[in-house]
NUKEMI-344166 format. One line per field, with one value per residue: x, y, z of N, C-alpha, C in turn; residue number from 1. Coordinates in steps of 0.02 Angstrom, whole numbers, padded with zeros to 5 digits. Layout:
<atoms>
nc1 = [X ...]
nc2 = [Y ...]
nc3 = [Z ...]
cac1 = [X ...]
cac2 = [Y ...]
cac3 = [Z ...]
cc1 = [X ...]
cc2 = [Y ...]
cc3 = [Z ...]
resi = [NUM ...]
</atoms>
This chain:
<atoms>
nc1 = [00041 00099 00194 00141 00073 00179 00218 00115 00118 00021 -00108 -00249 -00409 -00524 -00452 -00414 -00516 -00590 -00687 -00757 -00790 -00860 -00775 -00791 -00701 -00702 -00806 -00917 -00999 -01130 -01089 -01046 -00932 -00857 -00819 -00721 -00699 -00606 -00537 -00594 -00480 -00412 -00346 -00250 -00208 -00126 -00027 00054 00061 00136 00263 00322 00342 00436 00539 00560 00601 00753 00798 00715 00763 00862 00791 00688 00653 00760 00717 00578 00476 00408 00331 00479 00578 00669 00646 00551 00386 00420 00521 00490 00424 00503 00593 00527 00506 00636 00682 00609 00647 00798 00771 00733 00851 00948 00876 00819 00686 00591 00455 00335 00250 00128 00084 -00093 -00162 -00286 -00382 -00269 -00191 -00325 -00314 -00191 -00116 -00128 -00038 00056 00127 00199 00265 00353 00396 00472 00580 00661 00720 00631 00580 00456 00380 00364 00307 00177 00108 00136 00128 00176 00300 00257 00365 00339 00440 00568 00547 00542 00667 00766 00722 00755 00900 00939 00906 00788 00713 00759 00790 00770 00902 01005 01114 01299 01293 01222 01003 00849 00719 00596 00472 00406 00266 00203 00083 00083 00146 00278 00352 00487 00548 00634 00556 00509 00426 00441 00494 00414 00309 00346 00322 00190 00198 00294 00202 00101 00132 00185 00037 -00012 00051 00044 -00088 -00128 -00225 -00191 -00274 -00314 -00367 -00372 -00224 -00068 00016 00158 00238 00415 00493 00411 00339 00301 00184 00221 00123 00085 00064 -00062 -00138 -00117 -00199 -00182 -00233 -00170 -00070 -00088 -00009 -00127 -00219 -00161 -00134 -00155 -00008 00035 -00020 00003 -00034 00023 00106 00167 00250 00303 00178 00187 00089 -00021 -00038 -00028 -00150 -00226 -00203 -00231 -00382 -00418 -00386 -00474 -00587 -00606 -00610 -00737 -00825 -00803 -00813 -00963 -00974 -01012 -00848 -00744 -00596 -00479 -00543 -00520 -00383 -00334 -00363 -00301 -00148 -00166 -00243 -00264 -00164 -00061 -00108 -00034 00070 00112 00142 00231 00343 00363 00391 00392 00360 00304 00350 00267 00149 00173 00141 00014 -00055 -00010 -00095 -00216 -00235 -00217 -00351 -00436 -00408 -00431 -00576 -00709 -00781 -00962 -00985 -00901 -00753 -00612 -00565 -00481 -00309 -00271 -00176 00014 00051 00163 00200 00106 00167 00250 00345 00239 00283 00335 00227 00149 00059 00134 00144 00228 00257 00236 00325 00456 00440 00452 00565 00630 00628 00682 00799 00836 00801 00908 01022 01007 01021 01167 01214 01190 01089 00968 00993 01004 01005 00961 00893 00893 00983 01066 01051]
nc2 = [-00060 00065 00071 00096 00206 00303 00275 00330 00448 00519 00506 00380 00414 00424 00394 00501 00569 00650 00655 00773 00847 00947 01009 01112 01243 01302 01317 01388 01354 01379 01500 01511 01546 01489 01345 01220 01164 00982 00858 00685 00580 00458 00297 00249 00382 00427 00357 00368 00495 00477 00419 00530 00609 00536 00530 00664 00706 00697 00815 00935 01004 01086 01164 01230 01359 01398 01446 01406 01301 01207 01038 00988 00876 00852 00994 01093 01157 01192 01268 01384 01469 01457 01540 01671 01679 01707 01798 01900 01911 01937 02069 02155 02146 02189 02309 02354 02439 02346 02261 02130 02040 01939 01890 01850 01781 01737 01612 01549 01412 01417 01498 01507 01555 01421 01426 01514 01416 01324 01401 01438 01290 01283 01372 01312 01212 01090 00959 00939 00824 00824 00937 00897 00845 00886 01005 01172 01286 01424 01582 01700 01748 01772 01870 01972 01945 02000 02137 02163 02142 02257 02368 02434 02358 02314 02175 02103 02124 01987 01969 01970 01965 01913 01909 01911 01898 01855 01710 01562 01418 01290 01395 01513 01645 01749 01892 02010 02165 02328 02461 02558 02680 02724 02595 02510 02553 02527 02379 02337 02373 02262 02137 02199 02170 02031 01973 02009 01932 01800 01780 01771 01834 01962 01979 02083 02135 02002 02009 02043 02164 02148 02228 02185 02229 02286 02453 02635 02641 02709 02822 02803 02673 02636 02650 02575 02482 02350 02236 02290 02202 02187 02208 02165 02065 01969 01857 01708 01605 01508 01415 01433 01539 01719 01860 02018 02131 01948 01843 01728 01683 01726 01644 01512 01520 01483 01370 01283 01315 01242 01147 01104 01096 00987 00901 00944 00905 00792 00751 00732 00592 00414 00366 00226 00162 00131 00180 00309 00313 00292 00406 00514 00473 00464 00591 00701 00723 00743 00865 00994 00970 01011 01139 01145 01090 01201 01337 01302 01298 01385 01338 01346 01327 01206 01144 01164 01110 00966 00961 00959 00838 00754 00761 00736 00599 00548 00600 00693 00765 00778 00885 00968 00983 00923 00754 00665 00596 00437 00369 00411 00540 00542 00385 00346 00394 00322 00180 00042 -00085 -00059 -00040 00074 00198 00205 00342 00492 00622 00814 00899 00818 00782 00906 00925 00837 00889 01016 00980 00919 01022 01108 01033 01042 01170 01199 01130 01192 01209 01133 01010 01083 01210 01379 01532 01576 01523 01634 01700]
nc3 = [00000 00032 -00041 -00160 -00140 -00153 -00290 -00347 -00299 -00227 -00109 -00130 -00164 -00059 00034 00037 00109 00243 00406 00473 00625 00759 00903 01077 01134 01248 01392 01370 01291 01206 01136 00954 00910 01000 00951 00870 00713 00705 00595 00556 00517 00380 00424 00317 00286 00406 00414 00315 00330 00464 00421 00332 00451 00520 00438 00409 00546 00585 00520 00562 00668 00592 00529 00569 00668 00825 00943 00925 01014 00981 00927 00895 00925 01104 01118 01233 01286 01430 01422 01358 01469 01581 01522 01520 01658 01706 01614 01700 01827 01773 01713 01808 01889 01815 01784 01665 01558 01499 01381 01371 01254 01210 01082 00980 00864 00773 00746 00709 00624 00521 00448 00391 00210 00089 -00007 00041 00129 00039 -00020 00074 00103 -00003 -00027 00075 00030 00025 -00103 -00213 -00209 -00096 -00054 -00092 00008 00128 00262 00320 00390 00481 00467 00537 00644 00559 00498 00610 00661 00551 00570 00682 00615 00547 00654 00693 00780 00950 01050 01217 01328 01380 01435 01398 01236 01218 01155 01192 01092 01031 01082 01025 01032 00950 00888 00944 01014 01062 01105 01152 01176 01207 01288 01200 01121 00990 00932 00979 00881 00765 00766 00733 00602 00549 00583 00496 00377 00382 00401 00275 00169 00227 00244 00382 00544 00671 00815 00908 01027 01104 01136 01230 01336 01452 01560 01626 01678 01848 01851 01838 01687 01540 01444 01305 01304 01340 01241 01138 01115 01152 01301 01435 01570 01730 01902 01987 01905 01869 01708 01609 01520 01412 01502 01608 01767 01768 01829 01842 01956 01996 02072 02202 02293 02241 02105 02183 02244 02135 02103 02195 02203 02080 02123 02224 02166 02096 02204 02295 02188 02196 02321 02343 02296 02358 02391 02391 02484 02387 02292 02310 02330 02216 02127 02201 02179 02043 01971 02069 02104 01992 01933 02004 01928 01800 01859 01938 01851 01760 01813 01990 02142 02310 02475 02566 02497 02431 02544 02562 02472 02494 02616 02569 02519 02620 02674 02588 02576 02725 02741 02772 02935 03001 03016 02929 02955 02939 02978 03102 03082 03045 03004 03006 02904 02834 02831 02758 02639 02606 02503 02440 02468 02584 02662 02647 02531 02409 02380 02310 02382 02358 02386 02359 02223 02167 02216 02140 02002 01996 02025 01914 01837 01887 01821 01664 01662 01694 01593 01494 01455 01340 01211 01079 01092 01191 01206 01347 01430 01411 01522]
cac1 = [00000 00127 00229 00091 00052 00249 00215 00041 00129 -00042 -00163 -00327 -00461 -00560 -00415 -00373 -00583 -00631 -00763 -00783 -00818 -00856 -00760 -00780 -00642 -00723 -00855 -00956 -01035 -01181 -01046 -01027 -00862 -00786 -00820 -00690 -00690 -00575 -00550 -00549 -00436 -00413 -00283 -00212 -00175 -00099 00024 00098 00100 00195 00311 00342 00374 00498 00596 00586 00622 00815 00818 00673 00811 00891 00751 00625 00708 00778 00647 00520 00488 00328 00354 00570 00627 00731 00613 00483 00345 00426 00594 00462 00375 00563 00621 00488 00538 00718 00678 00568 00710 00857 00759 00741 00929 00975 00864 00797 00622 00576 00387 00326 00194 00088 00023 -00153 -00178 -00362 -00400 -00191 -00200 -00386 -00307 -00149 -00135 -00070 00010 00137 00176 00227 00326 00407 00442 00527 00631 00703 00753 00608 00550 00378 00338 00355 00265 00106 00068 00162 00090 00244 00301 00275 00395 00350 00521 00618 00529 00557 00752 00764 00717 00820 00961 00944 00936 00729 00685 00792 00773 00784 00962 00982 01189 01326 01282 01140 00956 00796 00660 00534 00474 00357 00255 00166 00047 00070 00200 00274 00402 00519 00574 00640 00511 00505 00368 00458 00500 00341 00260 00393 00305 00118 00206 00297 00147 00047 00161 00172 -00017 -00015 00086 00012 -00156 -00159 -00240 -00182 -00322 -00270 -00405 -00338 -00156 -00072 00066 00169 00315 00460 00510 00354 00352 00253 00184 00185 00036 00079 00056 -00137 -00150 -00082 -00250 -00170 -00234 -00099 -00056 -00087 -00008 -00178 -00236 -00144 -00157 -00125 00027 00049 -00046 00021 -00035 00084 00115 00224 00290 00280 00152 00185 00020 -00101 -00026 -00042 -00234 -00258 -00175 -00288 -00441 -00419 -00394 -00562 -00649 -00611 -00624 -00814 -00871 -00791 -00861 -01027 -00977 -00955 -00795 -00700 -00522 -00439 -00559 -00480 -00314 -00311 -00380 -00235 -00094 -00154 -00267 -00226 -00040 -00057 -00128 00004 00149 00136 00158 00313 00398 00384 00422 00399 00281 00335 00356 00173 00113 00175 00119 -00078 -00091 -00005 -00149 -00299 -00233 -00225 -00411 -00453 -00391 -00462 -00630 -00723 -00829 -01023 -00970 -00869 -00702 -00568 -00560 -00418 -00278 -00283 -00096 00059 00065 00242 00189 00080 00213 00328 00322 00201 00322 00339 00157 00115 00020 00154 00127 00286 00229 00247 00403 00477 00436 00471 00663 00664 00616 00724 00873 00811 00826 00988 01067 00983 01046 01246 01247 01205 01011 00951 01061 01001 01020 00914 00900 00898 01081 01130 01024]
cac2 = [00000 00129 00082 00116 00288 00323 00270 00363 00519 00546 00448 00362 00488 00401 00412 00607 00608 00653 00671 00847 00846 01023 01022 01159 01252 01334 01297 01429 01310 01424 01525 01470 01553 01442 01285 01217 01102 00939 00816 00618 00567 00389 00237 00256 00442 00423 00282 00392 00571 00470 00414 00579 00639 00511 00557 00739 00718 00720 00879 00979 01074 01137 01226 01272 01431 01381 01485 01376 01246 01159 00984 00989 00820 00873 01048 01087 01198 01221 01321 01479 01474 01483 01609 01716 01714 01708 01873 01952 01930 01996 02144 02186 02163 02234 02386 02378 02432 02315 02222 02052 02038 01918 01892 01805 01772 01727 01553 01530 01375 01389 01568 01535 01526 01368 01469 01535 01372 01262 01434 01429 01236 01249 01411 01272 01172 01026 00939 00929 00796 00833 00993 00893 00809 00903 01081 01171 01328 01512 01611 01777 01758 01783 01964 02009 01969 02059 02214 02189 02162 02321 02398 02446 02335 02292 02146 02107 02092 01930 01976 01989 01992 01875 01945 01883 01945 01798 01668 01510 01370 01311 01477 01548 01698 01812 01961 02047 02210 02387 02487 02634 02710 02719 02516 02470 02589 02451 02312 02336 02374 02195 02109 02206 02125 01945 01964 02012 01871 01762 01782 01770 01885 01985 01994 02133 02107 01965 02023 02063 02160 02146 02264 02129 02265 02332 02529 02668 02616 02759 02860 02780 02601 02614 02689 02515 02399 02287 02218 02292 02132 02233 02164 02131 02035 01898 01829 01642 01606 01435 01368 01440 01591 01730 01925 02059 02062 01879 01829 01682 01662 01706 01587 01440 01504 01465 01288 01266 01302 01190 01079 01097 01112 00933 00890 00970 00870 00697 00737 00709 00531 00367 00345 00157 00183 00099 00228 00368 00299 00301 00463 00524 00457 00506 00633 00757 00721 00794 00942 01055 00964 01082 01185 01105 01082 01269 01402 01276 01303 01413 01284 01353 01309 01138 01118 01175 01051 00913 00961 00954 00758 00723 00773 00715 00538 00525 00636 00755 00759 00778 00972 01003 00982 00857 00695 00648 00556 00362 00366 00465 00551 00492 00307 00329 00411 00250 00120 -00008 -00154 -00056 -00029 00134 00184 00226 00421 00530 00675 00851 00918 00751 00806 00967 00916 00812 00927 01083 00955 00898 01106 01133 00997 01076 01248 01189 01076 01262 01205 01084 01013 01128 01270 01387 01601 01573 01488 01697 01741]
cac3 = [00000 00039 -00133 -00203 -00148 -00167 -00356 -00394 -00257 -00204 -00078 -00182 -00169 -00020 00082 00066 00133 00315 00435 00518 00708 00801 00967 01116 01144 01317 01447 01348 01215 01170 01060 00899 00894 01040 00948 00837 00667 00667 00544 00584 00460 00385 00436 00255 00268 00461 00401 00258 00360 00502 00358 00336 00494 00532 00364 00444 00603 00580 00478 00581 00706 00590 00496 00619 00735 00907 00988 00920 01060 00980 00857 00892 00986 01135 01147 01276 01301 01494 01412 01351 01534 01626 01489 01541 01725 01705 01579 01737 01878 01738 01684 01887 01930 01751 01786 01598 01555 01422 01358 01334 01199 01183 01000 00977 00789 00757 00715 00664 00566 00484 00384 00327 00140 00062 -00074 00067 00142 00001 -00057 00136 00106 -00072 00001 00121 -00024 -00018 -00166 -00255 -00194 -00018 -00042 -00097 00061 00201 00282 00350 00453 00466 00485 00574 00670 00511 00507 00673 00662 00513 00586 00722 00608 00528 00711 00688 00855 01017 01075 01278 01326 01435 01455 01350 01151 01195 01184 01183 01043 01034 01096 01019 01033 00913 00834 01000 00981 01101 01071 01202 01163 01253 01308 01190 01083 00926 00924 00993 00819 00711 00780 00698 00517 00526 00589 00434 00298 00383 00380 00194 00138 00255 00287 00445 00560 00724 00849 00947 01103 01146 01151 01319 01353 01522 01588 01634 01758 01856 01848 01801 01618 01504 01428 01263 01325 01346 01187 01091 01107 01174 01366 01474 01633 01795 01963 02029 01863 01813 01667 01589 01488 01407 01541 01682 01770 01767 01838 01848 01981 02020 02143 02195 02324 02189 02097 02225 02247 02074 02090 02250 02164 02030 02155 02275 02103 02071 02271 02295 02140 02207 02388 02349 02276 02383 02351 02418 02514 02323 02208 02336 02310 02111 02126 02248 02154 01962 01974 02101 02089 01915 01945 02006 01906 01746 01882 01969 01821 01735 01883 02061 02196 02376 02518 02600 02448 02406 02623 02576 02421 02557 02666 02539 02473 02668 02699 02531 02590 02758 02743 02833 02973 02972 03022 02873 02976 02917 02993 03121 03005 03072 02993 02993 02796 02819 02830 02687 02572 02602 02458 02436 02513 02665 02694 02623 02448 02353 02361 02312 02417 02304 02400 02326 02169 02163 02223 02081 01951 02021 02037 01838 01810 01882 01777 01615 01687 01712 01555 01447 01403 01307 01145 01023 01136 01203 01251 01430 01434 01432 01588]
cc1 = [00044 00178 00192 00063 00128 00238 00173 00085 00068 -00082 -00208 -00380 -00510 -00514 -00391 -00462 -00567 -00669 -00747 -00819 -00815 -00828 -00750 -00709 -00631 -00770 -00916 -00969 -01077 -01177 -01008 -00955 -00811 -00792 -00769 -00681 -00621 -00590 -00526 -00528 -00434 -00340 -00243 -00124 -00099 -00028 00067 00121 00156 00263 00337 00378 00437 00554 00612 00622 00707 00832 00778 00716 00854 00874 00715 00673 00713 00726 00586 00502 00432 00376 00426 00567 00664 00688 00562 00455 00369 00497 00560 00438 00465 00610 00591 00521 00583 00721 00668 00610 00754 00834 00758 00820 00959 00955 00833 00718 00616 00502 00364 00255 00189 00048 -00035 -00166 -00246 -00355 -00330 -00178 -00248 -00361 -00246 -00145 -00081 -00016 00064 00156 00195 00270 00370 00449 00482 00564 00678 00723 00702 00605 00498 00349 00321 00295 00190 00083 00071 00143 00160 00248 00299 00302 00400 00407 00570 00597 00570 00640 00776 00756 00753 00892 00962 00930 00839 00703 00733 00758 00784 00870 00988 01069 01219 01324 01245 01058 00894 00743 00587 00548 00414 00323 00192 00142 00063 00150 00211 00352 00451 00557 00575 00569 00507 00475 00382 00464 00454 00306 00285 00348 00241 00146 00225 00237 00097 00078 00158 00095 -00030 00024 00074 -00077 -00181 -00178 -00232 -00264 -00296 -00314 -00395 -00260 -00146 00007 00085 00241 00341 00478 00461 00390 00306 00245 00180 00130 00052 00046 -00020 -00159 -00152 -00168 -00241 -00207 -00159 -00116 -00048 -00046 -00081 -00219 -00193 -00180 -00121 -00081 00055 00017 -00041 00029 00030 00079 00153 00220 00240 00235 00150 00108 -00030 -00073 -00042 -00115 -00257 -00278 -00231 -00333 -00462 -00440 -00458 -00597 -00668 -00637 -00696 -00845 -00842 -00830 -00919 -01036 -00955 -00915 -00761 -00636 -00478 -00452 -00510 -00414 -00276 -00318 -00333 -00181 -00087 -00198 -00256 -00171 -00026 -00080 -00094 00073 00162 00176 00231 00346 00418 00406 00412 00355 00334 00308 00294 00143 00105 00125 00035 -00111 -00083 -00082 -00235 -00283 -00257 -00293 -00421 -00455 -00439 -00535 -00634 -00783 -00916 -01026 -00935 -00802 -00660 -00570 -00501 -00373 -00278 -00218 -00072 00060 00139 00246 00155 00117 00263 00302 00283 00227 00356 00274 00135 00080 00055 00167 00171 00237 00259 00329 00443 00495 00457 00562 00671 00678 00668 00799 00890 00864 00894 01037 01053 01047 01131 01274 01237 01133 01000 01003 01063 00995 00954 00930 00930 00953 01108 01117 01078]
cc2 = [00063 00140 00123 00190 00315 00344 00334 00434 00564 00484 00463 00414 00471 00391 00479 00627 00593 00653 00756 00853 00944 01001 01084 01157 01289 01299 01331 01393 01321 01489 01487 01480 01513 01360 01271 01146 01049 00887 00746 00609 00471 00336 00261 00334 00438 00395 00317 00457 00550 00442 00473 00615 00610 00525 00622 00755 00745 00796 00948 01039 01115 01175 01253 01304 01399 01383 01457 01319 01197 01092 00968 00929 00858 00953 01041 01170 01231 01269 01382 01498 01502 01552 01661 01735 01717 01809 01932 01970 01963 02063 02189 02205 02208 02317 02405 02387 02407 02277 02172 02052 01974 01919 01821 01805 01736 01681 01546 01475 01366 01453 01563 01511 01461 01385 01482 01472 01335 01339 01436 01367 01241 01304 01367 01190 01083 01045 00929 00899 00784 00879 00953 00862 00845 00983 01122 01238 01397 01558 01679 01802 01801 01854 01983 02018 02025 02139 02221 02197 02250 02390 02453 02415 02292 02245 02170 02098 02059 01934 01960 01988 01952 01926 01901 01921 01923 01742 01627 01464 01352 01375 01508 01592 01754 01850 01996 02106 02253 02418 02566 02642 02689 02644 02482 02497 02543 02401 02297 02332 02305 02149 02123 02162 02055 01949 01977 01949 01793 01727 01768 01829 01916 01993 02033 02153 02081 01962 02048 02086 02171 02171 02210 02169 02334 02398 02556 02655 02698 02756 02799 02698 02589 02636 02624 02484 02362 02280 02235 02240 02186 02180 02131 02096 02015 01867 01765 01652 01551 01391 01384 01525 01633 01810 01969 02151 01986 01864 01752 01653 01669 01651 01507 01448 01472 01400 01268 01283 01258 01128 01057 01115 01033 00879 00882 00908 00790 00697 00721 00622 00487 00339 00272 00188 00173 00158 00284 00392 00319 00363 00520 00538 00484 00556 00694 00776 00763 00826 01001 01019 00990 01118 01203 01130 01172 01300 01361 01304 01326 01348 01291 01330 01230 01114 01108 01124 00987 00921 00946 00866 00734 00722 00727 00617 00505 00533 00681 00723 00765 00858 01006 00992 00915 00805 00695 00599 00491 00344 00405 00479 00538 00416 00288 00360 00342 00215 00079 -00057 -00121 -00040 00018 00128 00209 00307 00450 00592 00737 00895 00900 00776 00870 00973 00893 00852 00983 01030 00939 01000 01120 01103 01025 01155 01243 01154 01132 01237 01137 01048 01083 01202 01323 01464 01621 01570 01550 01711 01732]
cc3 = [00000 -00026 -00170 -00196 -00157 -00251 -00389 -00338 -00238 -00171 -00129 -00144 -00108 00039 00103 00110 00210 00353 00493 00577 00739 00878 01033 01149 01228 01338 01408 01286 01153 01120 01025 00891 00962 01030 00869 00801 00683 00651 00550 00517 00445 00393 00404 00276 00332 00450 00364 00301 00427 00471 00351 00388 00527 00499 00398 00517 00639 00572 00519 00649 00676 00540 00548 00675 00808 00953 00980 00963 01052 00931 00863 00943 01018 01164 01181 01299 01396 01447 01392 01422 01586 01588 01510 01615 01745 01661 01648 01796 01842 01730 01753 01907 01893 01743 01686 01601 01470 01442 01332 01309 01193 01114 01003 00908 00781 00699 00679 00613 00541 00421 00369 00264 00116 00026 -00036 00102 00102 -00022 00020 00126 00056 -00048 00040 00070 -00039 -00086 -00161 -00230 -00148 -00011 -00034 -00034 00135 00214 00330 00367 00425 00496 00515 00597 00637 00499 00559 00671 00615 00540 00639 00691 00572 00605 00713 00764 00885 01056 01181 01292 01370 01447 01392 01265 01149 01218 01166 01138 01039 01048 01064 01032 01007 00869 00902 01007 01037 01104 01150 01185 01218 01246 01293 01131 01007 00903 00936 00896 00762 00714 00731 00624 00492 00540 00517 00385 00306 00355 00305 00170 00160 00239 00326 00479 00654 00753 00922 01001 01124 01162 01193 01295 01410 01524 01614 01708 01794 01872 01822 01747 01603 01457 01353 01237 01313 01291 01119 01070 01124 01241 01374 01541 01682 01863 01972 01969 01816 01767 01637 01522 01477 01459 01602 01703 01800 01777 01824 01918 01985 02079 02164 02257 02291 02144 02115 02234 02192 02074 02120 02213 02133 02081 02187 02230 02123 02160 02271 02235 02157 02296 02409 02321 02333 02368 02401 02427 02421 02274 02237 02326 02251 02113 02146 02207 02090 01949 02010 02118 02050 01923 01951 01972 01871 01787 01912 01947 01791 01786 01969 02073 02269 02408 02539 02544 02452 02484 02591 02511 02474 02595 02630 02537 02540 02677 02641 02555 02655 02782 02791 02877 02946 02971 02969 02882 02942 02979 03034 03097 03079 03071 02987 02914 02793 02799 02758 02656 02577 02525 02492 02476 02582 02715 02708 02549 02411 02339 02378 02325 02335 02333 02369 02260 02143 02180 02183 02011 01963 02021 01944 01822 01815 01839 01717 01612 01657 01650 01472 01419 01374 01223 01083 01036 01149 01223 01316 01464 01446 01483 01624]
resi = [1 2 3 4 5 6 7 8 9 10 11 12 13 14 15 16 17 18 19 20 21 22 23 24 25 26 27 28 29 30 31 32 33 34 35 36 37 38 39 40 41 42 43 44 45 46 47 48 49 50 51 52 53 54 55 56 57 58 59 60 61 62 63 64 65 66 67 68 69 70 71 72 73 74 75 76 77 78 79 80 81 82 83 84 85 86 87 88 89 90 91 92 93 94 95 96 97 98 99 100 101 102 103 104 105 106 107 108 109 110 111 112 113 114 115 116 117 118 119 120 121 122 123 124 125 126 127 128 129 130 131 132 133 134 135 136 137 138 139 140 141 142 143 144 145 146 147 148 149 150 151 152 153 154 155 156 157 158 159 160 161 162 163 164 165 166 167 168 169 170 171 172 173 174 175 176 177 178 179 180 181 182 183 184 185 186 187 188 189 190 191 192 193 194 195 196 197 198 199 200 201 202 203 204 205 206 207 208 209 210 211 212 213 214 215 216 217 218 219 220 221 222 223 224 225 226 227 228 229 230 231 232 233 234 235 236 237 238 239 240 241 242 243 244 245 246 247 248 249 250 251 252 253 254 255 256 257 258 259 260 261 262 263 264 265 266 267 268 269 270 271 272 273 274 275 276 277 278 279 280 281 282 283 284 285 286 287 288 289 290 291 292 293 294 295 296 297 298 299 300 301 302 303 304 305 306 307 308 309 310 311 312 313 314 315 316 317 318 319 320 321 322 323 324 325 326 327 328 329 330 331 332 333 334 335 336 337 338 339 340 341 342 343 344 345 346 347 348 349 350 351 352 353 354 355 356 357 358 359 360 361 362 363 364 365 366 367 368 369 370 371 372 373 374 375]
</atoms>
C-alpha cells in the first residue's frame, strides 16, 4: 500500500476524505465562535503522514528557529514558561524597562494561505513531492530578526551579546522588546506585511502586554489595544498563570482552586479507600505538576496542596471539619512493600524537578540550545 502511494505520489481519493467533528474550545458552548472544526482522518492517510514525519524528524532542528519549542525532539513547552521568569528577575537586577507581547492570531492555522507554505517549504530546499502532502512553518520570526538586524527593534538583553526577541510554541508567539514608543510603532508594520503574505490575522483584544520590570507604564502604552497585565490581574501564559511582579500566592490560589474544584465534585460521591487511592496518586498528583515543572511552587504552597490530598484521603466530618488522620502522611508516602500507597509526596517532586533544572541549567540548556543559557 505505501509503494503504491509512493508510485501514484498521491493517496486514492477516499483516503485524502474526512469526517468533520465540532469540538468546544471553552465551557461557553452556546458560542458558535468557541467551537472548533476537526478532521478524523483515515488509517491510510496516518500511516503515510507518520512516514513523513519520521523522514523529517532528523532535519526539523535545523530549519525550524531555536525559539520555536513546539514539534522539535529534545524541545519543551517548559523552556518559554522559565524564559519568561528568568527574563522578569534579569530585567529587575539589570534595571531595563523592556515588554513582553503576547500575540493572539485569530483562528492561526484555519487562515494561513497554502500558497505561502509550500513557497516557505521549497525556500528550504524541499521537493515537489514533499510539498504535496506536508503543511509546514511560518515564519514571522524571520521578520522580526530582520528588523532587528537592521537595528529597527531591540530585543531584551539577557547579558553579554545575547538577547531575547521571541518566543514560540506552536501559533502561540510572544516578542520581548525595550520599552520605547518608537520600536513598539515598528512592531504593527511587521505584523501588517506577515499578515499580507500570510493571511493570517492579528487579533489585537486578545493580546497582552506585560512590563518585565514593574514601573510606572507610560501614557503611550494604553493607547496600543493591546490588554496591558496589571499586578492585581494575572493573566495565563501557556498554561500557567503569570504577573508582573511575580506573585507567587495568587498563583498557588489558582493551583488550589483547581484543586477543591475537582475535590467538591468527588465529595458528593461514595468513594472506596482503592477509588480514593487512584484518585490520589493520578489525578490530584497531576494537577500542580505543569506547575512544578515550569516556575515551582513556595514551600506554604507545596504544604496547603499536602494538606488538601490528606483530607481528601481521610474525609471530613459531618461538620465540614477534616477527619483525624488514622496514619502518619509519612507512613503513607513509604512504598508499597513497606506498607504505604506509594505516594511521592509534592516536595519530593518538586526536588526532583528543580534538581532535573539545575542539571539543564549547568549543562548550557538543552542540545540545540536555548535564550535562557545567557540569563
Amino acid at each position: 500500500m505505501v509503494g503504491e502511494v509512493w508510485r501514484r505520489k498521491s493517496l486514492w481519493g477516499k483516503d485524502r476524505k474526512g469526517v468533520i467533528k465540532l469540538i468546544p474550545k471553552n465551557e461557553r458552548k452556546h458560542l458558535l465562535q468557541n467551537w472548533r472544526p476537526i478532521t478524523l482522518l483515515t488509517t491510510t492517510y496516518k500511516i503515510i503522514a507518520k512516514i513523513f514525519a519520521r523522514r523529517l524528524k532528523e532535519m526539523l532542528p535545523a530549519l525550524i528557529d531555536e525559539q520555536q519549542t513546539g514539534f522539535v525532539a529534545g524541545r519543551n513547552i517548559i523552556d518559554n514558561i522559565l524564559s519568561l521568569r528568568l527574563a522578569q528577575e534579569w530585567a529587575q537586577v539589570s534595571d531595563q524597562n523592556c515588554i513582553f507581547i503576547i500575540l493572539d492570531f485569530m483562528k492561526a492555522y484555519d487562515r494561513i494561505a497554502h500558497g505561502y507554505l509550500w513557497d516557505t517549504l521549497r525556500a528550504m530546499g524541499m521537493g515537489q513531492d514533499t510539498l504535496e502532502r506536508i503543511k509546514g512553518l511560518v515564519p514571522l520570526m524571520r521578520l522580526l530578526r530582520e528588523e532587528e538586524r537592521r537595528g529597527n527593534i531591540h530585543g531584551m538583553n539577557i547579558g553579554g551579546e545575547s538577547t531575547l526577541l521571541h518566543q514560540l510554541f506552536a501559533d502561540d508567539t510572544e516578542i520581548s522588546i525595550t520599552m520605547e514608543e518608537q520600536q513598539f510603532a515598528r512592531l504593527p508594520e511587521v505584523i501588517r506585511e506577515y499578515e499580507q503574505a500570510s493571511g493570517a490575522r492579528l487579533n489585537v483584544q486578545k493580546s497582552t502586554i506585560m512590563q518585565l520590570n514593574p514601573g510606572p507604564a507610560p501614557e503611550w502604552l494604553a493607547d496600543t489595544g493591546y490588554e496591558i497585565a496589571r499586578p492585581d490581574r494575572p493573566f495565563v501564559y501557556l498554561g500557567v498563570q503569570t504577573s508582573s511582579p511575580v506573585d507567587e500566592r495568587s498563583i498557588m490560589e489558582s493551583i488550589v482552586q483547581k484543586m477543591m474544584k475537582k475535590l467538591n465534585h468527588w465529595s458528593n460521591k461514595l468513594l472506596s479507600w482503592p477509588a480514593k487511592t487512584i484518585l490520589l496518586k493520578h489525578v490530584l498528583a497531576a494537577t500542580p505538576l505543569y506547575q512544578l515543572m515550569s516556575v515551582g511552587l513556595c514551600r506554604d504552597g507545596i504544604e496547603d496542596l499536602e494538606r488538601l490530598c490528606r483530607t481528601f484521603l481521610w474525609g471530613w466530618n459531618e461538620d465540614g471539619g477534616a477527619k483525624t488522620l488514622l496514619v502518619a502522611w509519612e507512613r503513607v508516602s513509604q512504598p508499597k512493600h513497606k506498607g504505604g500507597l506509594g505516594w511521592n509526596s509534592f516536595q519530593d517532586r518538586a526536588d526532583a524537578l528543580n534538581v532535573r533544572l539545575t542539571e539543564q541549567i549547568l549543562s548550557g540548556g538543552r542540545q540545540n540550545g536555548y535564550s535562557w543559557q545567557g540569563v
